[in-house]
Structure formats: C-alpha cells, structure tokens
Steps between C-alpha positions, in 0.01 A plus 500: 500500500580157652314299731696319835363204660637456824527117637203505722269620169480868516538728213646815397510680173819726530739729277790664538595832517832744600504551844428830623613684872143452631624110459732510752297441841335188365801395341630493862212359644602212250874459650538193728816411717563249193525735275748742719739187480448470131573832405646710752353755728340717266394903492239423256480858411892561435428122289223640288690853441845304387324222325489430090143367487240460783158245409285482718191245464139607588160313532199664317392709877898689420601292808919422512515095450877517414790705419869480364805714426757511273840651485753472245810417749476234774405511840647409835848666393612212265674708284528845462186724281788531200650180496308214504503304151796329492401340848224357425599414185759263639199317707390347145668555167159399330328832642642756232354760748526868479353845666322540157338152608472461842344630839511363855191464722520709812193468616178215488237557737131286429165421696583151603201340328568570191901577478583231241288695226572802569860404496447407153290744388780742643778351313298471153392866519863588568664328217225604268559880565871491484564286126842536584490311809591124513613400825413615892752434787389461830762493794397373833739378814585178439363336774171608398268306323303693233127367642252336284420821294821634361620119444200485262733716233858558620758249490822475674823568249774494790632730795689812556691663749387831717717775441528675865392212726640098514173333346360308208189602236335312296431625169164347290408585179179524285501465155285693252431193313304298776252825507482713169714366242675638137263407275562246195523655164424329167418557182091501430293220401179478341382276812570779728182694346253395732719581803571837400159606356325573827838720637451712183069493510599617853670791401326639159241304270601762214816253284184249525239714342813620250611202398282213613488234747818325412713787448751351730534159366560696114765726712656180617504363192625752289838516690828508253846684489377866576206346697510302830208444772637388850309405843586458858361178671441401814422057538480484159245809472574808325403827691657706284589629162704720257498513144828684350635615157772607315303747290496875654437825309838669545387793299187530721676476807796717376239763390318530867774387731833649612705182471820635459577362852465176327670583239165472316447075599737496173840355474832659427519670158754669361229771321348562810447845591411498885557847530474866376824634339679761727286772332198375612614491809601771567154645387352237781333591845558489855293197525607352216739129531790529282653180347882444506688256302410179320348307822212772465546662909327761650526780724225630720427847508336683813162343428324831619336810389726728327625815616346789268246552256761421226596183622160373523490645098784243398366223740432149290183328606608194638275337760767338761384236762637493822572737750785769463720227540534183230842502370590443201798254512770417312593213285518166722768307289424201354657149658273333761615139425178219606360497833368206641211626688196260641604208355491700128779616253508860391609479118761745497357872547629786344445817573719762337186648338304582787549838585344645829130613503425869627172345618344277770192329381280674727600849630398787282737828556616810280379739279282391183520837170422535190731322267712668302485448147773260374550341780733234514435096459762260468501246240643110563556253205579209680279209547206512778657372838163474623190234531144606649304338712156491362268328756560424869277345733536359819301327756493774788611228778866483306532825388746599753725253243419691192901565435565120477377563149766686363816247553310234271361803242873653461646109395222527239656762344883490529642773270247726700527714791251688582124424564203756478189515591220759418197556709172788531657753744176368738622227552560421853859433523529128576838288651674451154523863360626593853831327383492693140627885429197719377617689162491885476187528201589815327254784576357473173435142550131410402554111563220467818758230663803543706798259386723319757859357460689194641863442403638103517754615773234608779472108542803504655472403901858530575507904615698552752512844768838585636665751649716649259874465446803690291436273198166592465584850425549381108173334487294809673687723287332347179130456642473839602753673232161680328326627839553882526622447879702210398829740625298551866455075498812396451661821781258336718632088402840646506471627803349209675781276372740763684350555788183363571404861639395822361783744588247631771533144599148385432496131426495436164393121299509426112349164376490376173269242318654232352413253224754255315815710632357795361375803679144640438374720785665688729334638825691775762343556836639724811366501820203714560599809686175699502272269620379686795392777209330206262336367793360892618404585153391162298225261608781219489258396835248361239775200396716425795501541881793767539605359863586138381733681249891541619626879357768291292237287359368736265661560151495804284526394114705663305536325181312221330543313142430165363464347144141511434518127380545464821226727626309245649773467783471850612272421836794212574788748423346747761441191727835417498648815560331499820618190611855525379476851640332450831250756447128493576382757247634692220387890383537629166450859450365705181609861499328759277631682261578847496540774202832547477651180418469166391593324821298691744755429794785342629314257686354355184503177486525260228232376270374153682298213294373426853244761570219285335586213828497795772194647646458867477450667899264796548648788659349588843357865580712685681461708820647856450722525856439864693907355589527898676244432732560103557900553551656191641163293475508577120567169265853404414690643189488198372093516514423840395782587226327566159719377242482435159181362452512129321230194433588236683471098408544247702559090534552298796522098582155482502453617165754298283254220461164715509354522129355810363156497267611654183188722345593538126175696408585826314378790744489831357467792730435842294641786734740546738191720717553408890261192437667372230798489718374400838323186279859402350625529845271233681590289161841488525536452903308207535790270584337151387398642152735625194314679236734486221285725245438785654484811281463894573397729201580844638548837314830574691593149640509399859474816760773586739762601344545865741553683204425857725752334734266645829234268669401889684400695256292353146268681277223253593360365800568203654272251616741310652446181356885442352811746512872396324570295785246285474517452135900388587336315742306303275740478191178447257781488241639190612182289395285728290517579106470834477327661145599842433222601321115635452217259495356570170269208431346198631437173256248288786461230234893455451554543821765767509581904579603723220786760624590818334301380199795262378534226749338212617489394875291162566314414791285275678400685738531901486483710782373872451652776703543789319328730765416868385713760388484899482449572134546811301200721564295625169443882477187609486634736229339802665587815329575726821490850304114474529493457867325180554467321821405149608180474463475594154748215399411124368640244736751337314669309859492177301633614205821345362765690381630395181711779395872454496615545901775782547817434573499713818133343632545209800327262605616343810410080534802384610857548588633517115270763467589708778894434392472626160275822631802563757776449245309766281504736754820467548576546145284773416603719822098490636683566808577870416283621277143416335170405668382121578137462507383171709159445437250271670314414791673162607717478825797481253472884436654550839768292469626607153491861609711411788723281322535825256580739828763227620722519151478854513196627316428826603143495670406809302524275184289223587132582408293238697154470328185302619226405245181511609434199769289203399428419894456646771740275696875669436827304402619570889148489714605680743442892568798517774733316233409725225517872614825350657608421156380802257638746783819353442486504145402803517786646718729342221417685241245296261154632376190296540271511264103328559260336265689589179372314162820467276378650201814532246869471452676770306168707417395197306806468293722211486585377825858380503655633701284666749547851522157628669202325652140644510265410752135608538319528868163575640596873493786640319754263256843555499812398337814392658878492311638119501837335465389149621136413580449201721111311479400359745090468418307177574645185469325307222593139293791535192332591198689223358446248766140565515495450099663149562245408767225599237655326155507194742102524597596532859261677672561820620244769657694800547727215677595144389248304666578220756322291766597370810756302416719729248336308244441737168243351213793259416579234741861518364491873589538661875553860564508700842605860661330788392522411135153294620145554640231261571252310323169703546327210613657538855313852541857610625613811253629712762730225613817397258838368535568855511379492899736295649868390539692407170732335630214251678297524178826364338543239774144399462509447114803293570339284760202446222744374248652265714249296558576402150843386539559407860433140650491575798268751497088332623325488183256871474139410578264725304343763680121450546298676222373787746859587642635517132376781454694688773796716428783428733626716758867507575597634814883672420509862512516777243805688571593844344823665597602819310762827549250828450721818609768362749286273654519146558161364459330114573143422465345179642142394425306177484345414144189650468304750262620852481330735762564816599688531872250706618193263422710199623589678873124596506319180493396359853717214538829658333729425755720704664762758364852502675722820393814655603683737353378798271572462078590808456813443748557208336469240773147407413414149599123348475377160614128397428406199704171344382213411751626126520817697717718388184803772256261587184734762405788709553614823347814649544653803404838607616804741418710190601549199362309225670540150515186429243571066497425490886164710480388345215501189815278676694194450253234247614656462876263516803573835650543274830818357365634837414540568877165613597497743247145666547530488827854672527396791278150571697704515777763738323821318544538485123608813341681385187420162377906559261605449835301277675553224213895600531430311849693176513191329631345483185743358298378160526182652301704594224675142455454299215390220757262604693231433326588144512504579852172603503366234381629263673384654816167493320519141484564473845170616610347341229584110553666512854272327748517477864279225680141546508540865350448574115761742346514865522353519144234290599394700831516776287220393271320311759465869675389684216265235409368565861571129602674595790298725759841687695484718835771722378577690131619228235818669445580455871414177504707424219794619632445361865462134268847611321706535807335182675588271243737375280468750259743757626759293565475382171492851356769605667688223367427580188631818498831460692584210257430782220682760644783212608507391143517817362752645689730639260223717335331573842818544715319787724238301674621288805378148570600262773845356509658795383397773806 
C-alpha cells in the first residue's frame, strides 16, 4: 500500500495489481488524444492479450487510477518482434541491453491528478517483479514531447528510424537503478546488529529465546575460513542478512538425498563410484535413472505407472518431482571462461560435474514402491563442492533482490561450486529458493526438510535464445545424448535445418539456449494445426481471448530441454520462443499410456522440464451429436472427431512473467475412491498454485488404465463421476506420487502413514478417502442336513471373516479386481462349464451377471442369490425397472434365488477352492455347485483400514467420525466419501457423505483445503455457533448407471434419504411424473419434476445406447427451459422423450456453457435497472411481499414489464452473443447475420 498526494492536497492510498479483462473499459475511459499520439492507436484488448506484463494501479474503493503495458519487442514498427537488440544497442554502447533484460512500454494511461505517482509506483512494481529486468524503452514520434508524467522517469538515449513509413522515433530509457536498485553486498559487522534485529524479531523470536539476545552480534563475530556472515545495505543500513559455511554433512545429505545429479556436491575422484555396475543395472526398473560414464549422466525413464503386476514387483521406490517430464541431461562440458556481468567478475566456473537433474524443485510426478532390498547408492570420495547457507533474512521491501546474495557468497568460497540450502518443507517458498533446484530425498528419507541446490554457473546473465543452425547439431547432440527420445529430437532438429517444414509441410522452428558458446536447452515448436479441436474441447477460453489469436500464432511443443543450472530461465526460454517464433501461445500435450508398450503412441512426445511453467487446462464436457438427425447443421469434423484423448498444458504471453505460489506442504491422500480423485483434480488445475508434494497411497495405483478395454460393458456400475478418458484427461500422473500400497498404520505424533506394514509416508496434512468396500461375507456355519431356516440362526451380518479367502471367491472394488476375476475365467474355461454364484443385494449383482452373459457364460450357470434385505427400499427403486430386469434375466437362463443366509462352503470343510455353497432360507435350504463365487454383500470399512483408524485413537462409530468441515479428531487429519459419517452432535445420522455427489464431495474438501494455501482466496469467517452445527447440503446429483440383462440403464436423483418410489409419488406435493415408453420394451424413459416445476430425477432404461453425458444436463433445469416440457406432454405431443432430446433445439441445454449462460441472464434481471423501475428480481419480491397491489396475475404482469423494458432486449442479446460465440459447438441454431 502507498499513499498519492496529488498537488492540490488530496490523498490516495493505492496498490498495484495485474490487470484483468474487466480493466479494459476504464482503462479506455483513461485514454486521451495525448496519449493516441504517444503510443499509437491502440485495441486495448488485442494490447492486453499480446502483452508480457499488464499493472494496473487501484485506489482502496478498486477504482482504475493508472495502467501500463509491457511488451518485450518495440512498438510503432521500429524494428521487427525478432530483431531488435543490435539496434538499439547501437543508440548507446553503455546500455549492455538484452531481451533477458529489457521490455518496452506500450501503454501508460493515469487519472491526471495523480499521474506522476502512479507513474512511479508503476515502474517500481515492474522492476521489482521481474529481477531480471534493468532497463525500459519507450518509443514515441519524435515530434512528441513525453508530457510532464513520463518525463518524470524516462530519458531520451537518441532516435531511430520507422521501418515502413519516412519518420523519426525517439527512443527513452529508464533505468532500474533510479527505482529499485541491486543491492550492496558486504561482509557482516558487529554494528549491523541493531539494524538487523528487528527484520529477524519480525519474522521468528525463537534463535532469540535459543540463543539469547545477542545471538547475532556472536554470529558476526565468530566469522573465519569455513564461516562468513554477509548483509545487503541500503544508505548505509543493512536490511538483510546471510550467514554461510563451509561445513555440510555430506554423509547426511548423501544418505537422504539423490545427489547423483550433482555428482554428490563432491569433486572429481578417481574412486568414485557414481553408478551401479552393469549387473545392477540390468536388475533396475522402469523408473529407475541409469548413470553412464564418468561425468555421472542420466537417462529418464517413462516416469509412469508400470505396465503389469510384475513390473510394479521390481519397481524401486524413488519419489521423483516434477511432472512426467524433467529430463535428465547430459554432461554440460566444462569451459565457461569469466563473464563480466553487472559490473562483477565471474571467477572462472566449471561445470563438468554437474550432471542434469531428473527433477524440478516443485512438481511432484511418478510412481513411489517399496524399495527393493539392496538398492543402489553411489559413493564419491572427492572433496565437498558445496557450502550451505545457514540463515537468511531479508527485509520484505527488498526481497525481490534476494539473488544479489549469491555473486558476493560464491567469491567467498572460490574452490566451491555449489551452494545449498535446507529448509522445513512448510516453508512458504520465498524469491531466493525459486532460483535453486529442489533435491530428490530418497523415499526412506526421515530428514523433516527438503534440500535445495544452486550451482556457481546459474549466475551467468549472458543466455542467449536463437534459432538454431547446422553447427548446433554437435552441441544438442551431447545435452540430450541420455533422453530416451533423444533419436525423435534430433529427426525433428535435423529436419528443421533441412527444410524448415515437416514433410506434410507444417512449419517447423528449433531454438537453442545458449550460454558461453555452449548449448544448454533446446526447444522445437510447429505450428498448431488442431486448434479448432483444443479450442472445442479445452477451456483454453479461461487464459486467452481466442479471436485476438491469428491460426499461425499458436505453437504446438514438441520438445523441450535445458540444463537445470539453468532452470531458473525456463519461463524466459518459453518467452523467447514466442517472440523469436511469432506465436501467441504454445500447447504441450501429455498422452497416456497404454498396456502394450512403453511409448504408448507415436505421437508421444518428448519428456519436457517445462511442464512445472505451463498451466494445466480442464477439459470441457462434451455434447454427444445426434449427427443422423442434425446432417449438414451437425459440427465440423474438426469439432466432433474423438481422438486420442490427451491432458493438455498451456502458456501464452501473458503468462511468461505471471508467478505461481508454490505449496510445499506434504498432502497425503489415502485412496484413489472417486473423492480422492475429484479432490487431486481441483488441486492440480488451479493454474496460479503448484503443489509440488502431492502424494496418492492407493492399493492398485492411479485408476484408468481400461484394462477390460470396453467403457459399455463393466462388472460394476458406474456413477459416472470419471471414465478412462477423463483420467487421460487429467494425467494425475504428471504431478502426483503415486504409493502402491495398503495403508497399514497411522503414527499422528510423527506425523506420517505406514504402508504395507514396511514403509513410511509423511504428511502434514492427510486426507482420508478410502470409501467402503464389499468384503468377504462370514458363514453362518449352518449345518444344512438338519434343515434349519432363518430364523433359527444367530445374526452374524457383522461378523468378519478371518479365515483364509479362496482362491476362486471375488470381491469386486475396483477395476484390478474385476481384471483378475475376468482373466480367471478365461483361464479356468467358466465360460463352458461350472456354475458362478453372484451373491448380494447391491445394484452391482446386475451388472456382474450381465457382464458374465456378455463373455459367454451360459445363463443356466449363473446362480443369482439375494440375502435377505436389510430395507425395504431396493438397490433399483423402481417396480417398472425391476420386473423389466429379472424377466430378462430370467429369459437368459439364470436362477434367482431370495433371502438366502450363506451358511457354509464345502459342507464346512476347507474352503479353497470353492466347490459347493450352502445357503439357508425362511423355508427350505439348499445347496448350489460353484466354480467361482462372486460377493457382493454390504459394503463396510477394510478390516485393516479400520484397525489403523483405531491404533491412531481416531474416532470411529461404525464410521470414522467427521464434522462439517472434513475435520477428523486430528486437525492434521481430513477424511470424506462414504468412508465418513457425521458427528452425532448434528442430529443428522441418516445423512452421510454417502448421500450426495463424490465427485462434489471431492471438490468441496478441496475448496476447504485451499483456504490454507491460496492468497487470494477472502480469509474463512467462522460460522456463527448455532449454524455450526448444520451439516451441509450439496446440491450435485447421485447418478447410478448399470447394464442388468441387455439393458442400458441411467438413474438420476437429487441427494436425499432413501425412500421407497411408491411413498415418494404419494405424498401431496410430489410433483409430477412424465413417462414414455414401457421397460419391458426397453424404451422406458421417466422424468420427475418437483413442485418448484424443476428435473429431480430421471430414469432411463433402454435396449439402445443413449447418450447418458447430455441427460445427466437435464438435472436441476426448470422444466420451462426444456421447451415447455409439462405442458407439451399434457397436451400429448411428447411420446418419447429418446427422441424429443435427439431434437436439435435442445442442444444448447446440453453445452458445457450454458450454465454460464444462465447466469448471466440471471444477473441481468438482477442488477439491470431501467428509470424509475426496480429490477425484475426486485418486483418479484416486492409482489410476493404484497407491496405491490396489481389488477392482473403477477406472472402477467411480469412478463408485460419484460417486453416493455430493457430487459428483453438485453436477454436476447445475451443469448445471440452465446449462441454467436459458440458457433462451432452450436452450428444448428440460426442467429442474425447468417439467415
């Protein structure tokens, strides 16, 4: 905050922000005819799109007192975007400027008042969020003058030429140093104390309490050979401070850290042993980075899960940060003579020993297993390379400068290279550990800090983009010699330097990074050529405005690798490439894998260090196309093609110079249940935020890997949540550790998850989403012979089996489960001969016996048998449904069998395999023959997750007990999803996690947790005392969709507490019942429309295939919007709602959009005002309040005030602009202009 005082006296506290698109009409209102001459006529929109950084300076009411853009080439066609250095470099040899250095000003706008400070203000803010920057250019006609504002801090350096018109520019110059200057670094002195005292009392009071008041001044003191204390002044007043020494724990560090990137922060030795002998290799995994030849390189594996249960066996645990994507590069060869570099002499800087790091320091991606035994560690004999930094503090006005450090602290120690620092993994990441490489700990790493790395050489300034040349190929050939698609880089360089063009003649561009004459990144782009696809089926819309956005302007990377010394230049590397390569935005694709080999495609694409700098785009919903019935008004090819599915991420102008909050807090999700995911999801797409420690612990890994190969036909239902697409959609893999394991134990007090009884996961916070499982159901033990029934049997429903489980008894949870039941019927011939018993009352039954039909299970095998009920309310609810269902069972062949107790396997004997099941009834038992027995009884907790919960002391009462806010008895610990139930102090047992949407619960629990990490986020207010002790309600609805018989089947329903159908249609103010079609035809489609006229549910069940993403759209609309629906069917024009939402009217109701729509037309009524008349909303309360006394019925009156006024011009509006702007997915509605 910063207070303006204009020249007549008035005052105005003001800060700066980015500026945003809502910016732009005040930004305009700013413009003045002076400013058109300064700068141009402007499309401030197209400015803002193409710009490099946007500021925009408000007053304390949010109201616009200035603004000013920035681009990285010059403006008024002075020189063209990719070749403007040596031009202005001629106008002063003094001005060592650069496009790592520099930006031009395209754009100043101020209220007139105060435009002097905010100038100012601008220009600090701007050079203290880009460190790099040290000088701004401003270009105006030279027979301009610059006006009393902008002559406050440019200054004129000389002229230059216009490149397509006879006329003269002056260029002026601001220099960093006039606004936000390099700090001065020099060594500590005792004096200094008192400055520096209050910065650190500021920050923590605990070195004071530790080692008394004048810990500092003994610090400063104490300084020698291996120990130095430095500080940064400003006048002659030190506002910083960093104490370093020579003194690290190798073997500490060596124990808990991969460092054979760094060659272990040791010097050459010829005893080193930096890698396993070929042997051991060859023993090594997947995942696993092997080290060639004495410079200690490394290859990157597919950082992904592996392809069968073997190759998860052989899997070494090795916890790898960053997304699918860091490369590991080779050996940059030593030889970068001294660089003179702001005023300051690099000592020479070698760095033969630094190897390339498979790691960023904050993205978190690939598969975490249990160590083998043996593992490999390399061993270094050399002397440490390496000094520590052991206590930083800055004043937070300067920090911005942190890095200026680091020149003065590397001359301190001259025979060293690299400097580390060690910090608590909560430690907000601050601006000088943005500049360091975060070390891979090993996963049996105890140490509760993360370590970070900084080599000597990522003080060089002098890197250099270019488009590549012939003699580069030598230099790219040895950075990327130990990257598995090093052949499909250099086709791709080599074909550039041929050609230019792909041979389909897309246009092709390599760069290379450059440092010292020697190459250490290479980047190749091609022009985008599916962009109308991206556009249809990514929410690119929520980072750039697609119509200010030429086709050729968007770039498809391909390839991307730089020397993670140098990973600190990876946002100007990608900012470069766009201006070298006149492109707007760049898209970077991650494919998933697929079973059968190790590169899942040919479109695969090659590992890139730059995924942490991109933002990852959400995939939009799409609308499943009746294209028969729409013909020529159907959406292009281009539109509606389905692909290979692939996540998509995404950087643009705007985003080169846009930080990201790093969150290094060690979140643990247990499960990969449909909350666990749908909570990682919201995680990992919020664009401003990285979360660098994420961590699943899942029994089979991430979900989606289509191991039956069929989205049709599964052995359990869906609820529609996520399929395989929209797991490749996501790529969870490309920021999320993944444990393969069982949650066996939880240690609160250390702070850390036990899996499969061996190994150690730590958290901070832990997320709980284990959900419920079917478990193996106890016999009673029942001895048939003697005729018993039911009633004269002990209910032993909550019983746990803990006999051995046979090898031919399934329990279906998840997709592994169902693949390794199919694969044993497969192998054991099920198909031809033996009976399968599926037992249980659960909607699942259904779908496994029709799964069983579909392989080729004769019906007249499959035994179906139903235990005895526990509610009256049936899996399906719904009598029509039902007899639908069991008739067609019936008709194939399989035997139903009703309230049947499971009383023993084998006649009591031992149970493995299964050869016989007995079951007891309320009349007559019976025994059944059995090659495979499926169980599908009620869904209860893991015994052995429900025995961590209790070792731990959470508590648990029947469920693991939460309140409102996910929170279990441990603030460290959340849980959610079924898993859960409520504290009993909300009075709310019938009501659990259980009732509503996962995927929203999931959401929900995200949004709770991010109030924890996000800035931007209003701080949460607690709830008054009363309304704390409300459950919440979430509105998403439950959605059930299952394959009984041949049917297709989709059930709809609001959350709400189980009732039977029949007591729900009875009550007074039900609703009203819409039906077409008869269930037994299969063509059976039911809408329920509440009292309030709005879709409460929808049940569908059909021998066709139906598109089940659009209905699902239908939920919660008015039945108004959906064409008059009541109405239509009282009056009998609707006689089969398949058809009737085939209609290409309604596809508008099925976009992804319209809800946006909605409420935008919402907000129309709500805030629009036309003179002397309040807003639609407002008439609306004002009649039901009875404030208005009307001659006519309030609906009519509403609508005769609708078409009088504004308000349906402005609606209509609304909705041609949406239908105009969504043209390509909406192609079959009309709009003026095109009849």
């Amino acid at each position: 905050m910063l207070v303006l005082t204009s020249p007549r006296g008035k005052s105005e506290v003001v800060h700066c922000r980015r500026t945003e698109s809502h910016d732009v009409y005040c930004i305009k209102s700013l413009m003045r005819k002076f400013t058109q001459k300064l700068f141009g006529r402007l499309n401030v929109i197209y400015l803002l799109e193409k710009a490099n950084l946007a500021v925009t300076l408000c007053n304390d009411k949010e109201e616009i007192m200035a603004q000013a853009t920035f681009v990285d080439y010059p403006n008024w066609n002075v020189a063209k975007q990719d070749d403007w250095v040596s031009l202005f470099r001629e106008l002063d040899s003094k001005i060592p400027c650069t496009p790592l250095n520099t930006l031009f000003m395209h754009l100043f706008v101020a209220v007139d008042e105060y435009s002097i400070g905010c100038c100012k203000e601008i220009i600090r803010t701007v050079f203290k969020a880009v460190p790099e920057l040290h000088f701004i250019f401003l270009i105006v006609p030279a027979y301009m003058s610059l006006g009393s504002t902008l002559i406050t801090v440019f200054t004129q350096v000389g002229s230059i030429p216009n490149l397509t018109f006879e006329e003269d520019f002056a260029v002026y110059i601001c220099h960093r140093h006039n606004h936000y200057p390099q700090l001065h670094i020099r060594r500590a002195r005792v004096e200094d104390h008192d400055d520096l005292m209050p910065i650190f009392m500021h920050h923590d009071t605990i070195l004071r309490e530790t080692y008394g008041e004048y810990f500092l001044a003994e610090l400063i003191e104490a300084q020698d050979e291996e120990n130095h204390a430095v500080v940064c002044e400003v006048e002659g007043i030190a506002v910083g401070f960093m104490s370093v020494c020579s003194r690290v724990n190798m073997e500490l560090l060596h124990k808990c850290f991969d460092l054979g990137p760094f060659h272990g922060l040791c010097s050459p030795h010829p005893e080193d042993v930096p890698e396993p002998s070929r042997e051991l290799s060859d023993q090594g995994s997947e995942d696993t980075a092997l080290r060639t030849g004495s410079q200690v390189s490394q290859t990157l594996e597919e950082l992904q899960e592996p392809d069968s249960p073997e190759a998860k066996e052989s899997i070494q645990a090795k916890p790898v940060e960053e997304a699918v994507t860091e490369e590991l590069l080779s050996v940059v060869q030593s030889g970068y003579a001294s660089e003179v570099e702001n005023m300051e002499k690099l000592s020479e800087v070698s760095i033969a020993e630094v190897i390339d790091y498979d790691v960023n320091t904050e993205g978190s991606v690939s598969t975490l297993l249990p160590e083998k035994k043996g593992n490999f560690r390399p061993s270094y004999r050399g002397t440490p390379a390496a000094f520590c930094i052991q206590l930083f503090c800055i004043e937070e006005k300067y920090e911005a400068r942190s890095l200026d450090f680091m020149n003065f602290v590397f001359s301190l120690f001259p025979d060293k290279n690299f400097c580390i620092i060690s910090l608590p993994h909560l430690t907000p990441e601050f601006v000088l550990i943005q500049n360091f490489v975060k070390a891979i700990p090993f996963n049996n790493c105890t140490l509760e800090q993360d370590l970070y790395v900084f080599h000597r050489a990522g003080l060089l300034k002098s890197i250099n983009i270019r488009l590549a040349t012939n003699l580069d190929t030598p230099g790219v050939e040895n950075l990327v010699s130990t990257l598995m698609l090093n052949k499909s880089i250099l086709n791709d360089l080599n074909q550039y330097n041929a050609a230019h063009r792909d041979p389909d003649g897309t246009s092709l561009q390599a760069f290379v990074a450059e440092v010292a004459e020697q190459i250490v990144g290479i980047a190749v782009i091609r022009n985008e050529m599916d962009i109308e696809y991206i556009r249809s089926h990514y929410n690119i819309e929520d980072f750039i405005y697609f119509s200010h956005h030429q086709r050729e302007e968007h770039g498809h990377l391909y390839h991307f690798a730089l020397n993670p010394i140098f990973r600190h230049y990876t946002k100007f590397f990608l900012k470069e490439i766009l201006r070298l390569g006149f492109k707007s935005c760049l898209y970077y694709p991650v494919y998933p894998h697929l079973r059968e080999g190790k590169f899942q495609n040919p479109y695969a694409h090659s590992l890139t260090s730059a995924l942490h700098y991109l933002v990852p785009v959400r995939p939009r919903r799409q609308i499943v196309y009746p294209l028969e019935k729409l013909g020529i008004n159907a959406p292009s090819k281009e539109v509606s093609k389905d692909p290979l599915s692939f996540a998509l991420n995404h950087t643009n102008r705007k985003l080169t110079l846009e930080p990201k909050i790093t969150v290094s807090a060690k979140i643990v999700v247990v499960g990969a249940s449909n909350v666990g995911i749908s909570f990682l999801e919201t995680l990992v797409f919020c664009p401003h935020l990285k979360f660098s420690n994420l961590t699943l612990i899942s029994t089979h890994g991430l979900p989606g890997k289509n191991l039956l190969g069929t989205e049709q036909r599964r052995f359990l239902a869906s609820d529609h949540c996520f399929n395989d697409k929209d797991y490749a959609l996501m790529s969870l893999c490309s920021w999320v550790n993944v444990v393969v394991g069982r949650m066996t134990g939880i240690d609160r007090a250390a702070k850390h998850v036990v899996v499969s009884e061996e190994e150690i996961v730590p958290y901070d916070h832990l997320i709980l989403c284990t959900g419920q499982q079917y478990q193996v159901p106890c016999p009673t033990g029942a001895d048939i012979t003697k005729h018993l029934t039911n009633r004269e049997i002990p209910d032993n429903s909550k019983q746990q089996y803990t006999g051995k489980v046979p090898c031919n008894h399934f329990t279906l949870n998840d997709e592994e489960d169902c693949f390794k039941a199919l694969t044993w019927i497969k192998n054991n011939s099920i198909t031809t001969e033996g009976n399968v018993i599926v037992y249980g009352n659960t909607i699942d039954v259904y779908t496994t016996v029709e799964m069983l039909l579909h392989i080729g299970v004769r019906g007249s095998s499959i035994h179906l048998v139903h235990p005895p009920p526990t509610s009256n309310i049936t899996c399906i609810n719904n009598y029509s449904v039902e007899n639908a269902v069991e008739n067609a069972l019936r008709e194939a062949g399989v035997t139903i069998y009703r309230d049947a107790l499971l009383a023993q396997w084998n006649n009591g004997e031992s149970p493995d395999p299964i050869q016989s099941a007995s079951f007891t009834t309320p009349t007559k038992p019976f025994r059944l023959q059995c090659s495979m027995f499926f169980s599908f009884c009620e869904k209860n907790v893991d015994y052995e997750t429900f025995k961590a919960f209790n070792d731990a002391c959470l508590v648990y009462d029947g469920r693991l007990v939460i309140d409102t806010n996910f929170h279990t008895n441990d603030i460290a610990i959340r849980a959610a999803g079924s898993l859960t139930k409520f504290s009993n102090r909300y009075y709310s047992k019938d009501w659990t996690h259980s009732s509503f949407s996962s995927k929203e619960i999931g959401f929900q629990l995200a949004a709770a947790m991010l109030n924890l990490f996000d800035p931007t986020l209003e701080p949460v207010t607690e709830p008054p005392a009363d309304l704390d002790r409300l459950i919440p309600m979430y509105k998403g609805a439950k959605i059930q969709g299952i394959l009984p018989g041949h049917y297709h089947y989709l059930h709809i329903a609001k959350p709400a507490i189980p009732t039977p159908l029949e007591v729900q249609m009875a009550q007074p103010d039900s609703g009203i019942e819409i039906v077409t079609g008869n269930a037994q035809d299969g063509n059976y489609f039911r809408i329920h429309v509440n009292k309030y006229k709005m879709v409460e549910t929808i049940t569908c069940l059909s021998k066709e295939p139906f598109p089940a993403s659009n209905y699902i759209c239908l939920f919660g609309q008015h039945e108004q919007v959906l064409n008059n629906l009541c109405e239509r069917y009282d009056t009998s024009l609707i006689s089969d709602l398949y058809s009737y939402f085939s209609e290409s009217w309604c596809m508008a109701l099925f976009h992804d959009r319209f809800i946006d729509l909605r409420k935008e037309l919402r907000q129309i009524l709500a805030s629009k005002e036309e003179e002397d008349l309040p807003t639609i909303e407002k008439l609306a309360h004002q009649i039901e309040d009875e404030e208005i006394s009307l001659n006519e019925k309030p609906r009519k009156y509403l609508q005769r005030v609708f078409q009088e006024t504004i308000y349906k011009t402005l609606v209509e509006k609304s909705i041609l602009d949406y239908l105009h702007y969504n043209h390509y997915h909406l192609p079959m509605y009309a709009w003026p202009g095109i009849i």
